[in-house]
ZADO-1210 file (C-alpha; in nm, 4 decimals, padded with zeros to 6 digits):
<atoms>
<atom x="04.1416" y="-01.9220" z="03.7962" code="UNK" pos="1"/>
<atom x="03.9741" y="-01.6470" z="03.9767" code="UNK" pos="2"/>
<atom x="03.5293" y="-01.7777" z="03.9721" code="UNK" pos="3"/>
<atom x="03.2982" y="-01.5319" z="03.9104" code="UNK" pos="4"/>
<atom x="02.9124" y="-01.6151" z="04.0921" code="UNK" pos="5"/>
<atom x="02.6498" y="-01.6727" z="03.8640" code="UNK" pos="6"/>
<atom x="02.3056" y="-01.5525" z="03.8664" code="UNK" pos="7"/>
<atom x="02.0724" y="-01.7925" z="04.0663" code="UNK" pos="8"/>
<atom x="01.7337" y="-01.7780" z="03.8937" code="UNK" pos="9"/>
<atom x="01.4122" y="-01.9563" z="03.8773" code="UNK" pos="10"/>
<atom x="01.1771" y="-02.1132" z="03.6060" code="UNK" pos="11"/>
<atom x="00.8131" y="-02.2669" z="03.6460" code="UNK" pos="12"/>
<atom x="00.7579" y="-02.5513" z="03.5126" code="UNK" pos="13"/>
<atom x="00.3520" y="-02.6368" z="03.3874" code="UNK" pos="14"/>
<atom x="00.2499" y="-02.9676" z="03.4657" code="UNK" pos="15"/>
<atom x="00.1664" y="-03.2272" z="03.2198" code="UNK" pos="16"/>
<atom x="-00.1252" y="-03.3915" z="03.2453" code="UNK" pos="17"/>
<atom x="-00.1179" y="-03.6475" z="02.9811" code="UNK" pos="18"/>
<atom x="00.2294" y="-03.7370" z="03.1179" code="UNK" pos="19"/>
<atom x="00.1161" y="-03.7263" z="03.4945" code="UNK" pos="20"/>
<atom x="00.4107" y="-03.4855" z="03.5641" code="UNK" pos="21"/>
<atom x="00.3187" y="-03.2210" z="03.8555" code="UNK" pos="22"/>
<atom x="00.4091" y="-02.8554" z="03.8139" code="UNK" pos="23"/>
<atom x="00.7465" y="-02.7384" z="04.0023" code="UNK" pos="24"/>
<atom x="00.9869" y="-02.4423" z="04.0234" code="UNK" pos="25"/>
<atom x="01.3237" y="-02.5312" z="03.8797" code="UNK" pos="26"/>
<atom x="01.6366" y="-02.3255" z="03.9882" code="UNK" pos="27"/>
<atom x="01.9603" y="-02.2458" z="03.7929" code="UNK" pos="28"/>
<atom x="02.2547" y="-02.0296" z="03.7523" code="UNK" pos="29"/>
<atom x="02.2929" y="-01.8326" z="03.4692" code="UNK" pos="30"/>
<atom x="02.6556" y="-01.7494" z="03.3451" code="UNK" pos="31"/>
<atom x="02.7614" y="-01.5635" z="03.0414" code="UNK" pos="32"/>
<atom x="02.4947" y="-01.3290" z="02.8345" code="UNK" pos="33"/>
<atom x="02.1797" y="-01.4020" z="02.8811" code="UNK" pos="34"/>
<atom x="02.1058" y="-01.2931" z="02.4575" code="UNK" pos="35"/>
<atom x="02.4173" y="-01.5243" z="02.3215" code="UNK" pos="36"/>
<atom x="02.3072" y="-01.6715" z="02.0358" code="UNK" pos="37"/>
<atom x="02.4855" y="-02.0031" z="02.1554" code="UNK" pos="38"/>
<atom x="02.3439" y="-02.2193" z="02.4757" code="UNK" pos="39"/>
<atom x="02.5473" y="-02.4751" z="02.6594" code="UNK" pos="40"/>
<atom x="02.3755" y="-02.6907" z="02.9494" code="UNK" pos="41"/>
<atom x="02.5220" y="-02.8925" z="03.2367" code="UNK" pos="42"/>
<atom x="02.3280" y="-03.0686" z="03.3939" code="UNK" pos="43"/>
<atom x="02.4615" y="-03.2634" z="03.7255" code="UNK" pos="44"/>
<atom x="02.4090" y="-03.6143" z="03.8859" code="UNK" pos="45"/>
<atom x="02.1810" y="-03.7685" z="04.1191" code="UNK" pos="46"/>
<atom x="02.2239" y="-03.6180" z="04.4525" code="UNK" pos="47"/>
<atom x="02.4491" y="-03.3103" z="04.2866" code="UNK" pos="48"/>
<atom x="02.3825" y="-02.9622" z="04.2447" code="UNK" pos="49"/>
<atom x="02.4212" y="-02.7280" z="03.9537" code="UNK" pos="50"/>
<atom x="02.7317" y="-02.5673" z="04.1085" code="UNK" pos="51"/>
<atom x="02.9467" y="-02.8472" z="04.0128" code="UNK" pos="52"/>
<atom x="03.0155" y="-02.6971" z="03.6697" code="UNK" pos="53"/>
<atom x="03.1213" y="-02.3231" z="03.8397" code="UNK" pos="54"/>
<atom x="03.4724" y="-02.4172" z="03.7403" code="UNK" pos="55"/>
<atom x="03.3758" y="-02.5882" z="03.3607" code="UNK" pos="56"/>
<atom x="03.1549" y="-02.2642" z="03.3221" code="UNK" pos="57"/>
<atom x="03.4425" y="-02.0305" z="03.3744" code="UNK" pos="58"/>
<atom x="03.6819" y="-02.2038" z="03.1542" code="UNK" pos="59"/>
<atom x="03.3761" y="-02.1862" z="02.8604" code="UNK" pos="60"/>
<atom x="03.3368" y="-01.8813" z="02.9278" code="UNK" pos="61"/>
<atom x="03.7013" y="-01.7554" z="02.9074" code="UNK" pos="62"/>
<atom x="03.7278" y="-01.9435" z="02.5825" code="UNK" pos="63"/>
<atom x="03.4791" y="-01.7771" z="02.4528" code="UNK" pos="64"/>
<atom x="03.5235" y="-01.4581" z="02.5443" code="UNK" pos="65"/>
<atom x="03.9148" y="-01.4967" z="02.3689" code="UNK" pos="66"/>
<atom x="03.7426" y="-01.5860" z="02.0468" code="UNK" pos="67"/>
<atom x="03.5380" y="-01.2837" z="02.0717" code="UNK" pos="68"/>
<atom x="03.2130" y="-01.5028" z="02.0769" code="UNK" pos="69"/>
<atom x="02.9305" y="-01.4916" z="02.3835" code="UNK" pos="70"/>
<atom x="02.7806" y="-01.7706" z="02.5133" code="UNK" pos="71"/>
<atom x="02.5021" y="-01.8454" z="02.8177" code="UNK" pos="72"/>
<atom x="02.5680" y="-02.1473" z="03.0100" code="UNK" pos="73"/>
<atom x="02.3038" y="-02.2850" z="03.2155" code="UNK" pos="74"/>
<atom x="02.3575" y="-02.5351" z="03.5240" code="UNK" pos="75"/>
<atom x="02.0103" y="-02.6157" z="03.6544" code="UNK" pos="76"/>
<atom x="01.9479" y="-02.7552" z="03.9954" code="UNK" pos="77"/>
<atom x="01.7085" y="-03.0527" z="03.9098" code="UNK" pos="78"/>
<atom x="01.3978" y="-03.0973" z="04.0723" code="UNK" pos="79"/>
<atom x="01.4033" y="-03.2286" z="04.4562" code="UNK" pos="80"/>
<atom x="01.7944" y="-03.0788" z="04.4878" code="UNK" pos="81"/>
<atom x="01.9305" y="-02.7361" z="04.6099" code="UNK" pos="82"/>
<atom x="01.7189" y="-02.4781" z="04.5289" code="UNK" pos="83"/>
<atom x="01.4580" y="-02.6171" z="04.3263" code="UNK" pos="84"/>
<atom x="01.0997" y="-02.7385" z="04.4505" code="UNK" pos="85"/>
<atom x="01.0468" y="-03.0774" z="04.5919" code="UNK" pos="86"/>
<atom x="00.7829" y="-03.3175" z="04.4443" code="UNK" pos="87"/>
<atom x="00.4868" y="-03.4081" z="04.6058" code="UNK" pos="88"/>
<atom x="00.5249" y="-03.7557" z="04.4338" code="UNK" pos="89"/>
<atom x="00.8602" y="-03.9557" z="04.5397" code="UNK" pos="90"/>
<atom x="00.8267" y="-04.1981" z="04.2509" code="UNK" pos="91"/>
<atom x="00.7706" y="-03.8710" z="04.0022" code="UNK" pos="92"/>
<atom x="01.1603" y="-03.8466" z="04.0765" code="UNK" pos="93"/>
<atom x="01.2563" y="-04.0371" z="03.7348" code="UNK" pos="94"/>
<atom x="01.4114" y="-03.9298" z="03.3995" code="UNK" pos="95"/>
<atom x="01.0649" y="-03.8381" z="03.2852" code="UNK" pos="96"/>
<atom x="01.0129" y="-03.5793" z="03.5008" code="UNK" pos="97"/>
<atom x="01.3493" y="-03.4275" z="03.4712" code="UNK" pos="98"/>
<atom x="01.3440" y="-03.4483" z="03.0894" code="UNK" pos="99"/>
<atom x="01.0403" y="-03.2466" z="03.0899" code="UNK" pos="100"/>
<atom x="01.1437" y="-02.9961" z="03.3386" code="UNK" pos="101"/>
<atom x="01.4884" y="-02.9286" z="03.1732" code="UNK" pos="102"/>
<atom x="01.3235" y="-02.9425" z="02.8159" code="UNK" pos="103"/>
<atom x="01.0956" y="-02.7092" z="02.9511" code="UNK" pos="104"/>
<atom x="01.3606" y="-02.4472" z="03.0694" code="UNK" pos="105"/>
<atom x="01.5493" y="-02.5133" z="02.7864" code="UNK" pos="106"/>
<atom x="01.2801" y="-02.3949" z="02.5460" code="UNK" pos="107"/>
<atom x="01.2102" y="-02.1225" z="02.7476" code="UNK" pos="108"/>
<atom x="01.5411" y="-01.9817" z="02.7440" code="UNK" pos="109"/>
<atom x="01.6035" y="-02.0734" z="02.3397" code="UNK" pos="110"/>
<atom x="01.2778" y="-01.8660" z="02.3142" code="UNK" pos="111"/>
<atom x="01.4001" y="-01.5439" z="02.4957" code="UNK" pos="112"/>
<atom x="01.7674" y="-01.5657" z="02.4146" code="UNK" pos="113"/>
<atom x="01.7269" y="-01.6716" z="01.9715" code="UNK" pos="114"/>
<atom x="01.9511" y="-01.9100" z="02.0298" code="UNK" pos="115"/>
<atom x="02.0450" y="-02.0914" z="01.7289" code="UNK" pos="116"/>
<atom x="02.2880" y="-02.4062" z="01.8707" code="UNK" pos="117"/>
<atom x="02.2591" y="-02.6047" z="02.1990" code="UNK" pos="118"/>
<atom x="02.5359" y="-02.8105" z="02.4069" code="UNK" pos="119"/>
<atom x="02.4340" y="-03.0473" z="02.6525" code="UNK" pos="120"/>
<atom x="02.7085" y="-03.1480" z="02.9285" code="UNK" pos="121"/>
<atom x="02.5889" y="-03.4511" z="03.1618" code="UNK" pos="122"/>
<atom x="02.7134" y="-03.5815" z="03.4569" code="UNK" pos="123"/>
<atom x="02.5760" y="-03.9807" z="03.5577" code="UNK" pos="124"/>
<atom x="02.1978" y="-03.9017" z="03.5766" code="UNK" pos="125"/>
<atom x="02.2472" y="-03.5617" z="03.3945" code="UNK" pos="126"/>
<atom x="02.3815" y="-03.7449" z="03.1010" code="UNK" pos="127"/>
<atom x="02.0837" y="-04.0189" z="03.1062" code="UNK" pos="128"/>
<atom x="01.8780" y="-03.6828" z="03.0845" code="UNK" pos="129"/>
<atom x="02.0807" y="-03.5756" z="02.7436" code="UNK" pos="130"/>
<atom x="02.0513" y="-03.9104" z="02.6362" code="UNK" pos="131"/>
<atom x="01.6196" y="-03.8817" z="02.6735" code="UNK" pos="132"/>
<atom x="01.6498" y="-03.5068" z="02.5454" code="UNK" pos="133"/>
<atom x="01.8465" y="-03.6081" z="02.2021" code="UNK" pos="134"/>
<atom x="01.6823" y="-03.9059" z="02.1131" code="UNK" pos="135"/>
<atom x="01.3360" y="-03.8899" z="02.2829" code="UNK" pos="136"/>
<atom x="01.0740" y="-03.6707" z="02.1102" code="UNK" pos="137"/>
<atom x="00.8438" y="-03.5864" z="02.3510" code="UNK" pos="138"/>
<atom x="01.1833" y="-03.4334" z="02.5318" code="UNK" pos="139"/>
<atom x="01.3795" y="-03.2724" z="02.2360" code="UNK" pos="140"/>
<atom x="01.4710" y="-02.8922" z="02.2252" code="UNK" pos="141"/>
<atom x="01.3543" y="-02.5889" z="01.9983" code="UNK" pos="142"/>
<atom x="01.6798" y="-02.5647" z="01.8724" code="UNK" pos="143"/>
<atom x="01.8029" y="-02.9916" z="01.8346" code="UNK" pos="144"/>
<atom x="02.1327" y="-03.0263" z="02.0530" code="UNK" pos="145"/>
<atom x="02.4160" y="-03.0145" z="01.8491" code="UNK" pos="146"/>
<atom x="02.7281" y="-03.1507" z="02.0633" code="UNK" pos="147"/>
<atom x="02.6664" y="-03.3475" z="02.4022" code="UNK" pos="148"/>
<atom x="02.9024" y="-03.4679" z="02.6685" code="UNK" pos="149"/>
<atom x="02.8546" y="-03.7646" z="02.8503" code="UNK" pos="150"/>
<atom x="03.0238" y="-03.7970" z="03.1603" code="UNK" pos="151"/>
<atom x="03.0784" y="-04.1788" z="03.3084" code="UNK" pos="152"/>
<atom x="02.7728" y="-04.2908" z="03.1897" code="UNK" pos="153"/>
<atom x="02.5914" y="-04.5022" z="02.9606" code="UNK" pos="154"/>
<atom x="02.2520" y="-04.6892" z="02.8631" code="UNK" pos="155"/>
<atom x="02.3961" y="-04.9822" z="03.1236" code="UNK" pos="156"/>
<atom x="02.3997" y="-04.8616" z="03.5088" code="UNK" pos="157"/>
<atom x="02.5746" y="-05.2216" z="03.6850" code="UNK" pos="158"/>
<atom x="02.4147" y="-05.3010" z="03.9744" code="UNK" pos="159"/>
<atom x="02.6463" y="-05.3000" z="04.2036" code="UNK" pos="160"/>
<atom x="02.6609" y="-04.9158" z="04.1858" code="UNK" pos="161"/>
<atom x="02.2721" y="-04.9294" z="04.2337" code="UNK" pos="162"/>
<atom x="02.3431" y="-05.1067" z="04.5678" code="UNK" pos="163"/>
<atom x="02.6277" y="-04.8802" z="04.6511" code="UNK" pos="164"/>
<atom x="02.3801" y="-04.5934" z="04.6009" code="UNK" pos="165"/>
<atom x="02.1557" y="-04.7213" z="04.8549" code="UNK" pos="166"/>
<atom x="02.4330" y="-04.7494" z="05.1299" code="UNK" pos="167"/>
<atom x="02.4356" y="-04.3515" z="05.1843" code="UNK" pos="168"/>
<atom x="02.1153" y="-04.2323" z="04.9287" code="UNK" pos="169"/>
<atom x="01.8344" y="-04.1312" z="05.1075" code="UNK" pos="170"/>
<atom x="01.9496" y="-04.1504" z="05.4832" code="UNK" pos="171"/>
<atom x="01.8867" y="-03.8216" z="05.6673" code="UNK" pos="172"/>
<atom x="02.2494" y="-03.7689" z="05.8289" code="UNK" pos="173"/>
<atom x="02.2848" y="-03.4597" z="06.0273" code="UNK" pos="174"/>
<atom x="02.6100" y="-03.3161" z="06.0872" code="UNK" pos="175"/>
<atom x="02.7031" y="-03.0728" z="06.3963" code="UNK" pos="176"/>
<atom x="02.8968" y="-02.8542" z="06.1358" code="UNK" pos="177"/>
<atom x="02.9632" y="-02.7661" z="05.8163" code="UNK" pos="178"/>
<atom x="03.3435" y="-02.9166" z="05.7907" code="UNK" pos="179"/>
<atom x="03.1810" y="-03.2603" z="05.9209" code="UNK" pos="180"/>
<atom x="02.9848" y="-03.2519" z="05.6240" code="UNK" pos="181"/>
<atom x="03.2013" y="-03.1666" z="05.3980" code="UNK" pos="182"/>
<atom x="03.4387" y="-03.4373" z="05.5213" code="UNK" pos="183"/>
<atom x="03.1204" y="-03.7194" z="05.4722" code="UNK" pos="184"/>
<atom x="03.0655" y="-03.6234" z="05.1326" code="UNK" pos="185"/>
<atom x="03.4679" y="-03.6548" z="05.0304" code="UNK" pos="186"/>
<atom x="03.3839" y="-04.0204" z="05.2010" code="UNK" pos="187"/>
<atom x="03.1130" y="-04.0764" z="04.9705" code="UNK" pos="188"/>
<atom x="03.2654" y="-03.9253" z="04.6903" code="UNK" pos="189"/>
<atom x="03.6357" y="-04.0661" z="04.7009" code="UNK" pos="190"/>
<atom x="03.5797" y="-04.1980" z="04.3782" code="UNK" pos="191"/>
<atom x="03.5695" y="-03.8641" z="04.2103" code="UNK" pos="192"/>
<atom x="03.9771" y="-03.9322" z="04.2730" code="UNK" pos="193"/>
<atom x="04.2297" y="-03.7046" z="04.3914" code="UNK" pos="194"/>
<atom x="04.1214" y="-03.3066" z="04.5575" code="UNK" pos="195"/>
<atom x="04.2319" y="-03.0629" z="04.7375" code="UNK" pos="196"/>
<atom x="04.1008" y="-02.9834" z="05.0595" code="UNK" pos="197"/>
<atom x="03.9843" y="-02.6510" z="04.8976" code="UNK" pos="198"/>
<atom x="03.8253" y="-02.8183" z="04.5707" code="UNK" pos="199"/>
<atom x="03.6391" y="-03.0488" z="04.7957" code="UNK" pos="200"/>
<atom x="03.4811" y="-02.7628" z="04.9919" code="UNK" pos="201"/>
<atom x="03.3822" y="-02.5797" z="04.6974" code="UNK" pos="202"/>
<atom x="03.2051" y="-02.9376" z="04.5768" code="UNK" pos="203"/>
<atom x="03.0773" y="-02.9749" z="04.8930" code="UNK" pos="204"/>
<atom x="02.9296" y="-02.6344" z="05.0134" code="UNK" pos="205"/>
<atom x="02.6296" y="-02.6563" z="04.7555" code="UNK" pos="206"/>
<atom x="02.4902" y="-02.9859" z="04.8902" code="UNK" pos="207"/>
<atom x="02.4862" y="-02.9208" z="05.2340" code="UNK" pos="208"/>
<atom x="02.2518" y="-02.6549" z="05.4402" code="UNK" pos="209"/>
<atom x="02.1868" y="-02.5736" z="05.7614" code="UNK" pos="210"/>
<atom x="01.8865" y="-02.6718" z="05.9741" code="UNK" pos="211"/>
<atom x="01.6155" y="-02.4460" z="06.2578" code="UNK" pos="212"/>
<atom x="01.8192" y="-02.6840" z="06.4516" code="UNK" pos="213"/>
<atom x="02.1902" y="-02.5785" z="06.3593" code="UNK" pos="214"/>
<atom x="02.2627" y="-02.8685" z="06.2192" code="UNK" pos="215"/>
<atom x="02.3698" y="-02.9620" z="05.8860" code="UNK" pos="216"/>
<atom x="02.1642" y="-03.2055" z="05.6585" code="UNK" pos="217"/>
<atom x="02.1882" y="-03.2716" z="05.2831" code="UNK" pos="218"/>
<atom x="02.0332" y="-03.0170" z="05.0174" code="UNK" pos="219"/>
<atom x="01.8063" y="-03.2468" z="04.8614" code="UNK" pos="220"/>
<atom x="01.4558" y="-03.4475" z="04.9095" code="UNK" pos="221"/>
<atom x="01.5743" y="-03.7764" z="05.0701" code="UNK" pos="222"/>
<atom x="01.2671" y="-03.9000" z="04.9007" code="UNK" pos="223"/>
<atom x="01.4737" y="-03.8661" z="04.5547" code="UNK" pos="224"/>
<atom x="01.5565" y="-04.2747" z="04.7033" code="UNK" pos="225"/>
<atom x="01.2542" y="-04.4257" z="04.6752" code="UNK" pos="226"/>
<atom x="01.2506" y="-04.5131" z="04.2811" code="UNK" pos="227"/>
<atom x="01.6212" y="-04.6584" z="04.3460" code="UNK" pos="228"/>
<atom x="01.5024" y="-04.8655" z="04.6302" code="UNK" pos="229"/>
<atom x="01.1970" y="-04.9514" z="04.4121" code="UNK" pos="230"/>
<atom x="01.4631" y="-05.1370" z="04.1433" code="UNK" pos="231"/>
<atom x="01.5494" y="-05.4640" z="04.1026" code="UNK" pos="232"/>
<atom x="01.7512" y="-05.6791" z="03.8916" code="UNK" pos="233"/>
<atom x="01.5070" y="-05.7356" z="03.6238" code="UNK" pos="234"/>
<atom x="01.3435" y="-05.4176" z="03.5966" code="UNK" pos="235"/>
<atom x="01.7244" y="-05.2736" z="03.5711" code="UNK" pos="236"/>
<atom x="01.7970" y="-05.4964" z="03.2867" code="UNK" pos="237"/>
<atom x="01.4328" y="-05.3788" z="03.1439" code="UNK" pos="238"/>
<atom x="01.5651" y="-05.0512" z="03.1652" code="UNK" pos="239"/>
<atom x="01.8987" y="-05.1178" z="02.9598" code="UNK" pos="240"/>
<atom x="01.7032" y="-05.2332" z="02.6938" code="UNK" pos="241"/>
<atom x="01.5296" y="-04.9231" z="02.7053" code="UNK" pos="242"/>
<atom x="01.8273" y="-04.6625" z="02.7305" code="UNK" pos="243"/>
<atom x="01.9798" y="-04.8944" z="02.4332" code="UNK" pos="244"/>
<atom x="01.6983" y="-04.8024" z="02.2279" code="UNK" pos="245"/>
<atom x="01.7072" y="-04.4279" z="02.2743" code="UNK" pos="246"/>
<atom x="02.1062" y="-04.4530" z="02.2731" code="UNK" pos="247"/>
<atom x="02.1168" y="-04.5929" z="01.8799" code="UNK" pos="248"/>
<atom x="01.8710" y="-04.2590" z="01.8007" code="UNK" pos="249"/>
<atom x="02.1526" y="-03.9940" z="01.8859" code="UNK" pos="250"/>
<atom x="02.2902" y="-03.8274" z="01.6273" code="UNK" pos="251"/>
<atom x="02.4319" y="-03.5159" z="01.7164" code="UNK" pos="252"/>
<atom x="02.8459" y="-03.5538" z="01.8226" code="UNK" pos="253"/>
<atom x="02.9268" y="-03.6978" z="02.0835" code="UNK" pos="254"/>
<atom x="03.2053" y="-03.7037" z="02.3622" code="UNK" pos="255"/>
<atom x="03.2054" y="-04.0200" z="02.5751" code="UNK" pos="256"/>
<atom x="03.3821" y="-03.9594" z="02.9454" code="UNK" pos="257"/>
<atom x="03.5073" y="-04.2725" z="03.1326" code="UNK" pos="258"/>
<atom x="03.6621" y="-04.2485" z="03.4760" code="UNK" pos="259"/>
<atom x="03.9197" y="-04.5513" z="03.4492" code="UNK" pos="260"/>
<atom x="03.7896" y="-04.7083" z="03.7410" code="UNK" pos="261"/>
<atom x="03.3986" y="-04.6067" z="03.7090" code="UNK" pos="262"/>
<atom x="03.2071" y="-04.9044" z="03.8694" code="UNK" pos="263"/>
<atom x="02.8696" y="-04.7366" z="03.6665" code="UNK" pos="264"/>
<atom x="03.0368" y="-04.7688" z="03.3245" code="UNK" pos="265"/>
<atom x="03.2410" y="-05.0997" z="03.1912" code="UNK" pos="266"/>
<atom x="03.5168" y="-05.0452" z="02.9926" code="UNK" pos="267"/>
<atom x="03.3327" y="-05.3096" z="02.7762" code="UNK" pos="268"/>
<atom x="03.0155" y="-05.1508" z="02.7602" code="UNK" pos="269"/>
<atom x="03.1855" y="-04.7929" z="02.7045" code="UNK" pos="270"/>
<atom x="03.3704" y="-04.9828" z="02.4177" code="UNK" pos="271"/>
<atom x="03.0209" y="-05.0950" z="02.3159" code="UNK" pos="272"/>
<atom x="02.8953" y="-04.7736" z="02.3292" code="UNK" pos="273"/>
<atom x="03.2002" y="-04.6313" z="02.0521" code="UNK" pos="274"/>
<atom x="03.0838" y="-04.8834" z="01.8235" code="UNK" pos="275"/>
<atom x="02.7196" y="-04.8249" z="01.7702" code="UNK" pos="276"/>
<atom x="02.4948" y="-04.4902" z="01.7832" code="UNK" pos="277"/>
<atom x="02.6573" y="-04.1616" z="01.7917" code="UNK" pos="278"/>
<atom x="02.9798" y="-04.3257" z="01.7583" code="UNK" pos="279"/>
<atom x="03.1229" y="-04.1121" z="02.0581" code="UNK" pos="280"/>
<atom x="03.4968" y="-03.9394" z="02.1038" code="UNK" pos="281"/>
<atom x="03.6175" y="-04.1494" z="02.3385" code="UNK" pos="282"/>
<atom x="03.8165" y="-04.0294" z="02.6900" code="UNK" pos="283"/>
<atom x="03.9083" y="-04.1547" z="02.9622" code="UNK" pos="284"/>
<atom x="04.0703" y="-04.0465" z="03.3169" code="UNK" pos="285"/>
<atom x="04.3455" y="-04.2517" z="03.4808" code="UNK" pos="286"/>
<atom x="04.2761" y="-04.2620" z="03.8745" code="UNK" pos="287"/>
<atom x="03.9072" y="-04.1638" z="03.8520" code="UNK" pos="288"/>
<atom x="03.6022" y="-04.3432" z="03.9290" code="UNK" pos="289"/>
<atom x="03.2921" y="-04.2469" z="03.8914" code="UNK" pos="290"/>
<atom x="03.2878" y="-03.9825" z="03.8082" code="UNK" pos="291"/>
<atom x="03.5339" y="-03.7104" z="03.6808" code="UNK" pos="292"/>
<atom x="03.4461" y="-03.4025" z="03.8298" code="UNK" pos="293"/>
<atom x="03.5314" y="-03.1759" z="03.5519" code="UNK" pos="294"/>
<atom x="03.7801" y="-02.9726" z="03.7370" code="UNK" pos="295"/>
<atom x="04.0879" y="-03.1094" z="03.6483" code="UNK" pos="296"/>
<atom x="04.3119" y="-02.9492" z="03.3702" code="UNK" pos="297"/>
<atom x="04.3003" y="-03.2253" z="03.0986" code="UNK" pos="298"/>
<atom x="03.9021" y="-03.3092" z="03.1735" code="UNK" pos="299"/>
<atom x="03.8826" y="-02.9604" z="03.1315" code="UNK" pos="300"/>
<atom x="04.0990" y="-02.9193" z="02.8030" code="UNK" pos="301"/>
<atom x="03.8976" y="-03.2107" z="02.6790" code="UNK" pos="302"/>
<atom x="03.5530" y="-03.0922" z="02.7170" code="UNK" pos="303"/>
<atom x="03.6698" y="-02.7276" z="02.5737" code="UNK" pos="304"/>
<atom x="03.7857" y="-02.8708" z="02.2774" code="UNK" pos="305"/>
<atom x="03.5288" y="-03.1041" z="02.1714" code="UNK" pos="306"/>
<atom x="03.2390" y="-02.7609" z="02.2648" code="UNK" pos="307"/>
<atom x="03.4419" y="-02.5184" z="02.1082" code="UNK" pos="308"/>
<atom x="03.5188" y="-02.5390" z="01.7850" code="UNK" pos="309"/>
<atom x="03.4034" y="-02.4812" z="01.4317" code="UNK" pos="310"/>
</atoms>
């Protein structure tokens, strides 16, 4: 599959006073045409970039195009990653915020475009967003989403992925080059499961950039770990209760994504999860943690066919 390069453009988002959420510039690529009457979103995890989807987008795209329907597909950077601003607040760097933002782009574009039906595609934090953006309504769409993917996660996030985030979130590493980088980030993301060498790098590229100094850092605010290191165990179980809540209000379909070995979704909370609420599809990927990448030929033929149909 030959990838085309999107469009990389910006959208500023207003502040909200009565929310306490501070103005910011949100970047994202654009594929597709930019007046289809049909908008799909993907929106990435926490320390991930919009770019993850470049391959996902394609195959939507080419799916579309065979049906002889058009389609945009949006793949935002969210606030404090790639090229989107950074907050002046660290603890502003919550699903609030990024609910807002995306809602706010999202209207935008439904606005300009007449688009009459919405997909939302989430990754781990980008799915927590859908979750807040289907069921929340402060956060829901113009146009109500009518299919959303959730990918490895859920309204439970165990703890001991919390403190496995906090091993590597946050920690300014510098690299002397680009490859060194590239080779960290397989490290921390071995649980994606198997890549090439080639896959990996186009992953990788995204969330690294270089430094004044020639070095390589991280593209995003490390300061995207302080509400993580602000958790505990209580306030996380607080928080279930919460995301349970806001889980039993979706009613739009639903496709539920489990890597088989995810150590951020149970099997017995995912089985949970089919039984109440949207009542998700249900799929999951054999030698995958957390979390399927969305690369992959069957996580690809899956996601297709739940999006695009009648």
């Amino acid at each position: 599959m030959i990838i085309q390069q999107p469009k990389q453009l910006h959208f500023q988002v207003s502040a909200n006073e009565s929310m306490k959420l501070e103005a910011h510039r949100l970047a994202y690529y654009q594929w597709g045409d930019p007046k289809a009457q049909h908008l799909v979103i993907c929106v990435h995890g926490l320390t991930r970039q919009g770019r993850d989807f470049d391959v996902l987008a394609q195959c939507l795209l080419d799916t579309y195009a065979r049906r002889g329907e058009s389609v945009q597909i949006i793949c935002p950077d969210v606030v404090g990653r790639g090229g989107s601003d950074w907050l002046r607040e660290p603890m502003s760097y919550q699903l609030p915020t990024y609910a807002y933002g995306l809602k706010s782009l999202m209207d935008h574009l439904i606005e300009s475009s007449g688009a009459r039906s919405v997909d939302w595609v989430g990754t781990s934090m980008g799915g927590l967003i859908g979750m807040l953006v289907c069921a929340v309504d402060a956060f829901k769409l113009k146009v109500p989403v009518r299919r959303l993917v959730l990918n490895d996660v859920g309204p439970v996030v165990q703890w001991s992925f919390i403190e496995r985030l906090n091993t590597y979130l946050g920690q300014g590493e510098r690299f002397n080059d680009e490859e060194s980088g590239i080779q960290r980030l397989a490290e921390i993301f071995k649980s994606f499961g198997p890549h090439t060498h080639d896959q990996w790098a186009a992953l990788s590229r995204p969330l690294l950039k270089k430094t004044e100094q020639n070095n390589w850092i991280f593209h995003y605010d490390p300061r995207i770990a302080e509400p993580v290191k602000q958790m505990t165990l209580e306030s996380s179980k607080a928080a279930e209760q919460v995301m349970w809540t806001i889980y039993d209000q979706i009613s739009c379909e639903t496709l539920l994504i489990r890597g088989a070995n995810s150590d951020l979704l149970t099997q017995e909370d995912a089985a949970m999860m089919c039984s109440r609420g949207p009542k998700p599809d249900f799929y999951s990927v054999d030698g995958v943690g957390h979390a399927p990448t969305l690369i992959a030929e069957d996580q690809l033929v899956r996601v297709k066919n739940f999006l695009v149909r009648d």
